[in-house]
C-alpha positions in Angstrom: 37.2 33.7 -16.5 40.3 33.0 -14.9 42.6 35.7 -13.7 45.8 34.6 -15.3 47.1 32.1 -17.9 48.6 29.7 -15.6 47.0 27.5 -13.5 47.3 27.9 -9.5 46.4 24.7 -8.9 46.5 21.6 -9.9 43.8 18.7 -10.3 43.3 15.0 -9.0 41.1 12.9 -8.0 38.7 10.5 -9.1 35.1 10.6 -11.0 32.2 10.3 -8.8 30.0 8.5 -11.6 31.1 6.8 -14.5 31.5 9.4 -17.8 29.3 9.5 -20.9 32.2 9.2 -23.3 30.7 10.3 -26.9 32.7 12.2 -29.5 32.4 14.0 -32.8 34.2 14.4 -36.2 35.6 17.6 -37.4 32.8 20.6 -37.4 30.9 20.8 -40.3 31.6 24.4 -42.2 28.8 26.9 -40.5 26.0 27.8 -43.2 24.1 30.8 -43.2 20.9 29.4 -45.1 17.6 31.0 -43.7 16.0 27.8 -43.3 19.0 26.8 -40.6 18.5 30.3 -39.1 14.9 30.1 -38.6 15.3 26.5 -36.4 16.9 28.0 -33.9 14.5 29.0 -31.4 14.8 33.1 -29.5 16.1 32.4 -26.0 13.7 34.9 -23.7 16.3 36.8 -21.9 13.5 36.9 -18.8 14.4 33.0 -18.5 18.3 33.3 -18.7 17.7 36.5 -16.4 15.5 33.8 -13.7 18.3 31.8 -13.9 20.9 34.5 -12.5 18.9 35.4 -10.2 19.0 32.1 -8.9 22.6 31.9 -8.6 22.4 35.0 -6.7 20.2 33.4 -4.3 22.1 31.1 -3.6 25.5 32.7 -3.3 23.6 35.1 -1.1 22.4 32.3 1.3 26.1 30.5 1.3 28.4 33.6 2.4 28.3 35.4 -1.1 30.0 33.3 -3.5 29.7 30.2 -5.6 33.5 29.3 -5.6 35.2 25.6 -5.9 34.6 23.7 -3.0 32.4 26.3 -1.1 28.8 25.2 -0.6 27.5 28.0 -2.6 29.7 25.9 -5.8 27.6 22.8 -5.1 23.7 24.0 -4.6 24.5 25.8 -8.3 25.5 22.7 -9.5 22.3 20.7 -8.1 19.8 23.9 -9.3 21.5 23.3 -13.1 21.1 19.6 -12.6 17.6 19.4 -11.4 16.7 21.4 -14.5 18.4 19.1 -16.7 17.2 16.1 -15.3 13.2 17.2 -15.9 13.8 18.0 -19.1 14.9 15.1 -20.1 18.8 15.0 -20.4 21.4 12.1 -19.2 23.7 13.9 -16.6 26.7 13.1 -15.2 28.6 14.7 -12.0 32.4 14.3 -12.8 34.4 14.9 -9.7 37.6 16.0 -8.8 40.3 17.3 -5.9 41.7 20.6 -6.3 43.4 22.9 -3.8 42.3 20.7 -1.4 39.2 20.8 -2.2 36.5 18.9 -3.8 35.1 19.7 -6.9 32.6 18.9 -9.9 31.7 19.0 -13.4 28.4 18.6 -14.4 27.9 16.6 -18.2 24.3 16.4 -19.7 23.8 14.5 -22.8 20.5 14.8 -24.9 19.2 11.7 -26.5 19.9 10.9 -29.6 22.1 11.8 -32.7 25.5 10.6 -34.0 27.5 9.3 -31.3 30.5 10.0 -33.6 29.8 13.8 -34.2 29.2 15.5 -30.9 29.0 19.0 -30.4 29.2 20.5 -27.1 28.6 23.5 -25.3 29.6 24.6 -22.1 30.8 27.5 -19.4 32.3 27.7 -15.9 29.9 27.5 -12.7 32.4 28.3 -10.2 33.0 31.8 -9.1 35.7 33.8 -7.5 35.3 33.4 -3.5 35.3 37.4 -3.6 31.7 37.7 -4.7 28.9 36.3 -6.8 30.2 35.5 -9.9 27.0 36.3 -11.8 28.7 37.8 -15.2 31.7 36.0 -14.6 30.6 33.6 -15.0 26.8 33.1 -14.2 25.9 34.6 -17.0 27.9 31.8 -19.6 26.3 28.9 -17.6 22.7 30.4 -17.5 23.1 30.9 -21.2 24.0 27.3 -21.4 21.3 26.5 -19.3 18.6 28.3 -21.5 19.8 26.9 -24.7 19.6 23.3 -23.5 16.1 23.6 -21.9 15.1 25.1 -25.4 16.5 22.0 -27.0 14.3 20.1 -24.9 11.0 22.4 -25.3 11.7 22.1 -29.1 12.2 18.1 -28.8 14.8 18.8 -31.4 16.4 15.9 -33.3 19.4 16.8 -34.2 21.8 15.2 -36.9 24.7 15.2 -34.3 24.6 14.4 -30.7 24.1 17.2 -28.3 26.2 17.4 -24.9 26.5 20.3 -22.5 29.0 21.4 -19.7 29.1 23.3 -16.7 32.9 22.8 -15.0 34.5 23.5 -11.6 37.3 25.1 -10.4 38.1 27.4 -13.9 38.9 30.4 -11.5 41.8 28.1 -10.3 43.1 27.2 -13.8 40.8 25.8 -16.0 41.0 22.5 -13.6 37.8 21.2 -14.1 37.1 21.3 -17.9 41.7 20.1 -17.9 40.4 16.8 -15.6 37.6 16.3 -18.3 39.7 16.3 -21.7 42.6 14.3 -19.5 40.4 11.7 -19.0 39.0 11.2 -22.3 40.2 8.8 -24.9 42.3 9.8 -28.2 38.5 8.4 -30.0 36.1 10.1 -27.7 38.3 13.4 -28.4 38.2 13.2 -32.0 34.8 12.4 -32.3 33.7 16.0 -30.5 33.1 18.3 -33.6 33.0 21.6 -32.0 33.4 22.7 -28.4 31.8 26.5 -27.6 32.8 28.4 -24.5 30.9 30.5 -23.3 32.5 33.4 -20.2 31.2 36.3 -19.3 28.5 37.0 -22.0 26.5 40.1 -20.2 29.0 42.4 -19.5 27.7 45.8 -18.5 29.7 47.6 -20.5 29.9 45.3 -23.6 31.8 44.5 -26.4 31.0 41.5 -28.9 33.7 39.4 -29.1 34.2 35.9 -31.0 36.7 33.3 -30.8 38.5 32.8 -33.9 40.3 29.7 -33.2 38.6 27.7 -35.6 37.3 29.1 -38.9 34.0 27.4 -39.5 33.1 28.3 -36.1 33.8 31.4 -36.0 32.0 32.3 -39.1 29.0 30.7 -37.8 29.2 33.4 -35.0 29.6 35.9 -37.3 26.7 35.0 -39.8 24.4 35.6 -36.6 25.6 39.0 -35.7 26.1 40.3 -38.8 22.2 39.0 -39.5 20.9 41.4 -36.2 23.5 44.1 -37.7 26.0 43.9 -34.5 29.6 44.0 -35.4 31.9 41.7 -33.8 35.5 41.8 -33.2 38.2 39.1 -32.5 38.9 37.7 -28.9 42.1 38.7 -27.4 41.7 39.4 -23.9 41.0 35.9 -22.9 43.2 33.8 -25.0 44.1 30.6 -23.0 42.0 32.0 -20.2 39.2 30.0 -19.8 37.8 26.5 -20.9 38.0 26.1 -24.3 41.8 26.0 -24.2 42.1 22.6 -22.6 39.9 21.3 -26.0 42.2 23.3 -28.1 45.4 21.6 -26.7 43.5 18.3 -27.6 42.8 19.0 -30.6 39.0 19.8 -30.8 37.9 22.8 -33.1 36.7 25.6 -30.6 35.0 29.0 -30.6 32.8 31.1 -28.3 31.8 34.2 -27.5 32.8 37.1 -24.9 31.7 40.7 -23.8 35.1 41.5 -22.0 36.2 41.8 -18.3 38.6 44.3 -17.0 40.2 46.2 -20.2 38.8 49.5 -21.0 36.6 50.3 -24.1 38.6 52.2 -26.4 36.3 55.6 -28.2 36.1 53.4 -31.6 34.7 50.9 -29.8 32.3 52.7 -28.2 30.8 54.4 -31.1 30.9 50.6 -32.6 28.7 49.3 -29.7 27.6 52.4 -28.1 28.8 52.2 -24.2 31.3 54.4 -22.3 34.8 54.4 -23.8 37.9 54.6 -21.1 35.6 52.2 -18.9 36.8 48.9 -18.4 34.3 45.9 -20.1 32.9 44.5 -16.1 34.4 47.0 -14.0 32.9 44.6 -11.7 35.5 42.0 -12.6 36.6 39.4 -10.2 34.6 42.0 -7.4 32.2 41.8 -4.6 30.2 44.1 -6.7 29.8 41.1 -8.9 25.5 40.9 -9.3 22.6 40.7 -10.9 23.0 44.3 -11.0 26.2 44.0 -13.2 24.3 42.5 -16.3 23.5 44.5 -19.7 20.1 42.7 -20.9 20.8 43.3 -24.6 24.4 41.8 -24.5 23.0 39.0 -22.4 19.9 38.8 -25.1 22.5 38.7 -27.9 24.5 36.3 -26.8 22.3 34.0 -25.8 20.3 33.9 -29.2 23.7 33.9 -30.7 24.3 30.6 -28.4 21.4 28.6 -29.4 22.0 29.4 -33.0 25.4 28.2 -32.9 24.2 25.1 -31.6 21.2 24.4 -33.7 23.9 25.3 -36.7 26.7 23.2 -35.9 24.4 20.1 -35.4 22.7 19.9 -38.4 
């Protein structure tokens, strides 16, 4: 997640590959049916979890962070790819100049389903140059990452089409999820049903928050953690912080999900969720300290399962 609402930089530049431009209609209203429930598969948290590790690895090996135009930025982009690309999906490296700097989005499209309904999910890859990045925001685009292999394991056919995200440059102002929705047609914008954000999803000492920006999605959200007894509570700290508000201003219905960064957990809260109030969410925030170490495993579980049911939900 970006540090503040406005943007400190701003984007041009040209596309290094041609876009997929598919769309969707407006989201379906979420339903809580079992039978819906039960096709969603469990994301194992042990995969998500190889994943950050990963991204540690390589931050590790390219002087400790994964930020926009650093070399750490790109080898995260090209372990997400590869993944995507033996699984089976049509990807697309988007590319843009910000802060003098080049930078990239990475689209993957999974065959099949209504061109005119698309729901898509996606997260931020870059990280501050200060450290890491592996809640903020490794742990979003594992998730991502996860739930799309899953889609592929399953072979699911869904009644929508499927596309997923991973964008540059967020930590600089949203700029890389901005260049995408710029670039799209009015159609191909009002064809995409649903966009869900996912940043910072494992905090360490979490909350469970949901976007309520659009109702339908929301609830879907809801119907999930209210089925694993969890309660949620609405999304505040990161209003206009991160990269579903560039869909929003367009337009598309959003939502998402969020464990929280640097406020502190208030005593309700804490006997809510359990964790320790008058400690900030990620005390790790936007820090060196920023690592695999900094993950809770049952808000990263949560959220991830939460993720995939989302999108098995939404594309029916």
């Amino acid at each position: 997640m970006k540090l503040s609402v406005s943007a400190r930089a701003v984007a041009a530049g040209g596309m290094a590959t041609a876009m997929l431009l598919t769309g969707g209609a407006v989201a379906d209203a979420a339903s809580s049916a079992p039978s819906r429930a039960a096709a969603a598969p469990d994301i194992p948290v042990a995969n998500v979890r190889t994943h950050l590790s990963q991204l540690q690895s390589i931050a590790t090996a390219n002087g400790g962070n994964r930020a926009h135009g650093r070399a750490g930025y790109k080898a995260s982009l090209d372990y997400v790819k590869a993944k995507l690309d033996a699984a089976g999906y049509t990807t697309v490296i988007q590319q843009f100049t910000a802060s003098g700097r080049t930078g990239y989005n990475l689209i993957a499209d999974w065959p099949g389903g209504d061109a005119n309904q698309v729901v898509m999910a996606g997260s931020h890859l870059d990280s501050v140059s200060s450290g890491a990045g592996i809640n903020d925001n490794g742990s979003g685009s594992a998730a991502v990452l996860e739930t799309a292999l899953a889609v592929s394991r399953a072979q699911y056919k869904p009644t929508k089409h499927l596309r997923f995200a991973w964008w540059g440059a967020e930590e600089l102002g949203m700029v890389g999820s901005r260049y995408y929705v710029n670039r799209l047609a009015t159609g191909d914008r009002s064809r995409i049903s649903a966009y869900l954000n996912f940043d910072m999803i494992g905090s360490p000492n979490p909350g469970y928050f949901v976007y309520d920006d659009d109702p339908a999605i929301e609830k879907t959200f809801k119907d999930y953690f209210g089925g694993i007894g969890v309660p949620t509570e609405i999304e505040t700290e990161g209003d206009g912080r991160s990269d579903h508000a560039p869909f929003k201003s367009a337009g598309v219905p959003v939502g998402g999900l969020f464990t929280g960064a640097s406020r502190t957990m208030s005593s309700a809260q804490a006997a809510k969720w359990g964790g320790t109030a008058g400690r900030a969410f990620d005390r790790c925030y936007h820090s060196s300290c920023d690592t695999t170490a900094n993950i809770n495993d049952t808000a990263l579980n949560r959220n991830s399962d939460a993720l995939a049911y989302a999108v098995w939900e939404l594309s029916q």
